[in-house]
N, C-alpha and C positions, 0 to 999 in steps of 0.2 A: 758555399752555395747560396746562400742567404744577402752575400754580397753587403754585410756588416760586420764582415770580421779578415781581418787575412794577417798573414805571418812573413815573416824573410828571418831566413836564418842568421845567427849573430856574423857566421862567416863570408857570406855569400857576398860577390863581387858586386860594389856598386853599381856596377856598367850594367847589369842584368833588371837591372831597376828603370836605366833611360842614360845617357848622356850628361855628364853636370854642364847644369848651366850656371855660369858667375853670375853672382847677384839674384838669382831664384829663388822667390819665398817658399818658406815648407806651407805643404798644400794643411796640414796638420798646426799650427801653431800652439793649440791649448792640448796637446797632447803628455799626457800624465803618467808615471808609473804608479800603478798599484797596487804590484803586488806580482811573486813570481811562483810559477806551478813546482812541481816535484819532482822536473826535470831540469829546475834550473832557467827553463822560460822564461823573461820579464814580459807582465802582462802590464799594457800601456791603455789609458781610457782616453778617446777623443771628449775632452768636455764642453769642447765647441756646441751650443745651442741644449745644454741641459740646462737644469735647475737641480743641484747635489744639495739633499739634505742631509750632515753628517750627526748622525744618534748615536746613541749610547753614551760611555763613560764622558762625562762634559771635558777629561784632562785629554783622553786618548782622542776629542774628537776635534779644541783646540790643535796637538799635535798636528794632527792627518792633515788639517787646512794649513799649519805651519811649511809642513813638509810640500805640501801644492805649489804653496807660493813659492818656495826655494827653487822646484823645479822649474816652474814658469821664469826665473827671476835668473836661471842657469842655465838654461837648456838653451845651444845654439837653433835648434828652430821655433825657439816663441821670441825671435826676434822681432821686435815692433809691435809684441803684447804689453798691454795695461794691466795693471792689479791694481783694484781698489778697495783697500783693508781698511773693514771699518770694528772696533773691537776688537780684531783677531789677527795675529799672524804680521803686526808690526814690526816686530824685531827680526826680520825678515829685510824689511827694507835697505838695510845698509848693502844687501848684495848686490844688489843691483836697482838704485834711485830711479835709473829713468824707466824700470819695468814697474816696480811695485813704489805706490802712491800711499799714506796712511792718512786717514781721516781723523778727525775727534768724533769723539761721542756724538751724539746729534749730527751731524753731518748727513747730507743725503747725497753721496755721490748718484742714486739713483738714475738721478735723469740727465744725469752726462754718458749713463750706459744705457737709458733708453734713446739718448741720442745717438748715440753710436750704430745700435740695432737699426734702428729704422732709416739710418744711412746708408748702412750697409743692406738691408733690403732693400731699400730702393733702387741702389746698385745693380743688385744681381738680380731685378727683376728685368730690366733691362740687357740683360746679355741673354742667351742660348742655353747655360750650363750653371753648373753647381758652386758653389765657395771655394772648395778645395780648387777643381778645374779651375775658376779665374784665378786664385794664387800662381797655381803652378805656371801655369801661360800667361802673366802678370797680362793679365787681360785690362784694357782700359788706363787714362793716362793714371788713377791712382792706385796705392796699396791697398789692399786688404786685410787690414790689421784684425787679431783677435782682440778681445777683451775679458776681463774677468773680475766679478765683483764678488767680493770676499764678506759674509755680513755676519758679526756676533747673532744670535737668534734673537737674544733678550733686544735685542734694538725692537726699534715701532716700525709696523708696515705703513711707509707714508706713500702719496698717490702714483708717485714717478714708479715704487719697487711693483706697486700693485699693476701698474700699465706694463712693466718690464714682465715680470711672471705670466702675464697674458701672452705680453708679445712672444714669449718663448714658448708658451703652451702651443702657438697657435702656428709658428715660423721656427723655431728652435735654430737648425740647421745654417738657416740661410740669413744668421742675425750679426755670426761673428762672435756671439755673447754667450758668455755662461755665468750661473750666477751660485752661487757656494754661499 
């Protein structure tokens, strides 16, 4: 009802979903598991246009962003997503190079994803509908790539991450970006 949550059971016939189209982007790209209920459910987080602060145990919290990027870096619909790992979740990258990017220390991938954001807004400000919607009906001559920037905490907020945290406070959604 709330129209931010919905389900498909693990069995249920694709066809009942739409028709596959060859070559269709997943309307979901940065979509996550996190975790599964007590029926055996896998619960999946869209992280498209958050900002995930992961607290607690500093080992358990590397992990969890390890484990993000593996899925992004595996998962047949985060196809023509970016990871960019900056202290965290490097060894990660051998799964798949052309999704997940590592940085060094000091690096500010920042404002190659505040770039991205604000392209990808720009974009969909110009269409009718939503992110998801132009993925699925590969709306417009280009993709709609997700992104994803992966940041040790101890790093420094430099001005790009500080514009990007805005940009998502403000557009989240409609940026393509999440930032971890």
């Amino acid at each position: 009802q709330d129209r931010t949550h919905w389900t498909l059971p693990a069995g249920a016939d694709p066809e009942a979903i739409g028709p596959p189209v060859p070559g269709q982007p997943a309307p979901y790209p940065l979509l996550v598991t996190v975790g599964a209920d007590d029926a055996g459910n896998a619960w999946l987080l869209n992280c498209e246009g958050l900002t995930l602060n992961l607290t607690g145990d500093p080992v358990f919290g590397a992990d969890l962003a390890r484990y993000v990027a593996a899925e992004i870096a595996c998962n047949p619909w985060s196809a023509g997503v970016l990871v960019d790992c900056v202290g965290v979740a490097e060894e990660v990258a051998p799964l798949n190079p052309d999704r997940i990017r590592v940085h060094t220390a000091g690096a500010d991938p920042a404002g190659d994803a505040l770039a991205h954001a604000v392209a990808i807004l720009d974009r969909i400000r110009d269409t009718t509908t939503d992110l998801p919607t132009a993925r699925a009906r590969m709306t417009g001559a280009e993709t709609w790539p997700g992104r994803m920037l992966l940041l040790d905490a101890a790093g420094e907020h430099t001005p790009a991450l500080n514009q990007l945290l805005g940009l998502l406070g403000d557009h989240g959604p409609l940026t393509g970006t999440a930032l971890v």
